[in-house]
C-alpha positions in Angstrom: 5.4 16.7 45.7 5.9 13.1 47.2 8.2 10.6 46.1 5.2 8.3 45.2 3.9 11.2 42.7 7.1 11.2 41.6 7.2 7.6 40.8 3.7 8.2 39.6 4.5 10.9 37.1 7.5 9.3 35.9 5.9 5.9 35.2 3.3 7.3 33.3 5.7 10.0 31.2 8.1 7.5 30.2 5.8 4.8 30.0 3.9 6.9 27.7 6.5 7.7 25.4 7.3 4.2 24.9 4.2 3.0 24.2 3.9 5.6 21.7 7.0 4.6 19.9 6.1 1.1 20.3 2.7 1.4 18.6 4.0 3.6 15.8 6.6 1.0 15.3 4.2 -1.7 15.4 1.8 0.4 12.6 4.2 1.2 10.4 6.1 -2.3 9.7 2.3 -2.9 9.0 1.7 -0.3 6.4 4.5 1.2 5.1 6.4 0.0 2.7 9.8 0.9 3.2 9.9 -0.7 6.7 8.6 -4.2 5.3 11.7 -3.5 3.1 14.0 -3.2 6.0 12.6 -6.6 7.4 13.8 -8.0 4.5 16.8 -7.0 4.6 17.2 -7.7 7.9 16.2 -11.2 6.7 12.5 -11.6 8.4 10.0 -13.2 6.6 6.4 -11.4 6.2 4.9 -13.6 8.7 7.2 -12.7 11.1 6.8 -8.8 11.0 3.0 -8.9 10.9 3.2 -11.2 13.6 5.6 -9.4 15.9 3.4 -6.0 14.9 0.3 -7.2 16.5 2.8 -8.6 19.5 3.7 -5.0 19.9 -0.2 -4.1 20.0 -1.1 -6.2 22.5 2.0 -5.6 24.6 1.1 -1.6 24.7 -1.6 -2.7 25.8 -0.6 -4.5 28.6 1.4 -1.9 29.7 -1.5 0.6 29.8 -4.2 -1.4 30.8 -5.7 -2.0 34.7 -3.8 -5.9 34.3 -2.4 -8.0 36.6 1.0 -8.0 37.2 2.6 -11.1 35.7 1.1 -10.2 32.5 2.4 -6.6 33.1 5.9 -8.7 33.5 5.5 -11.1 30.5 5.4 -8.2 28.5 8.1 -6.2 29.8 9.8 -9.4 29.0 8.9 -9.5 25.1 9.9 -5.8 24.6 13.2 -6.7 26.1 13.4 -9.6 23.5 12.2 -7.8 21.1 14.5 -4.4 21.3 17.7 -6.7 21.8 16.9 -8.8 19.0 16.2 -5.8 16.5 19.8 -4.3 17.9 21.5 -7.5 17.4 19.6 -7.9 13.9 21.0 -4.2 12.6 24.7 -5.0 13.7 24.6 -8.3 12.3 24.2 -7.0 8.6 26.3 -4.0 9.3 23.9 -1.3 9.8 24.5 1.8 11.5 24.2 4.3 14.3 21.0 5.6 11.6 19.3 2.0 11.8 19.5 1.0 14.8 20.0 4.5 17.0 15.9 4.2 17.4 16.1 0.9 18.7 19.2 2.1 21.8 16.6 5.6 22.2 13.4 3.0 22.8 15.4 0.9 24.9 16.2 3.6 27.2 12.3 4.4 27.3 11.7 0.7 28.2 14.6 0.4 30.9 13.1 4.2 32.7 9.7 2.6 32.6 10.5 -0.9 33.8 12.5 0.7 36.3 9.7 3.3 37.7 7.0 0.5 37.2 9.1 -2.0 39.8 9.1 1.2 42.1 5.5 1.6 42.4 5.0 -2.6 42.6 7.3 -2.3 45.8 5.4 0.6 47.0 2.2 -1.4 46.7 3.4 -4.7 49.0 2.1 -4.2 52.4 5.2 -3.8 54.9 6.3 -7.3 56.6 4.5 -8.0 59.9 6.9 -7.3 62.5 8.7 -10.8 64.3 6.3 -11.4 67.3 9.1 -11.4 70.9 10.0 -14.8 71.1 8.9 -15.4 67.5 11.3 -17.6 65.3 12.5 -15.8 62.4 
């Protein structure tokens, strides 16, 4: 197998997974009771999970659709925000390792998939034109 399959494979796998939790995250702060619960006592106002649920939506997405790559980026971006903030959020009302354990587990998910989806952007940029003799650099 190639390394680009590789990259391929992996991408897709972790990226997968992620988006997976992410959207099951997203649907149950939407419909289940006891996780509206834990926004609250987390300190987050109604408006603020429903609104960050649909965030989560559209970020998965992003991740999985044919998009360009900025708006690939800007959402990398807002699960980064998003899966610090939570962390923060849990140790700054003294939960534990059982609240906000998910949240470390996603954020390994999100750094594996960042990482393989930077691979296969480099892999995608044409090689630099080589310095003509006598060219200036």
């Amino acid at each position: 197998m190639t390394h680009s399959k590789r990259i391929t494979i992996g991408f897709w796998v972790v990226t997968a997974l992620f988006c997976l939790q992410i959207g099951f995250t997203a649907y149950a702060q939407l419909s289940l009771p006891q996780v509206a619960a834990a926004f609250t006592h987390l300190g987050f106002p109604d408006y603020f999970r429903e609104g960050l649920s649909w965030a989560k939506f559209l970020g998965v997405v992003l991740l999985l659709a044919p998009v360009p790559a900025r708006l690939k980026e800007w959402a990398y971006a807002g699960f980064a925000i998003n899966l610090a903030s939570a962390f923060i959020a849990h140790r700054a009302v003294g939960d534990g390792p059982e609240a906000w354990g998910w949240v470390v587990g996603t954020s390994v998910l999100w750094g594996l998939s960042y990482f393989f989806w930077r691979r296969l952007q480099a892999a995608q940029v044409p090689a630099a034109a080589p310095v003509l003799a006598g060219g200036h650099s």
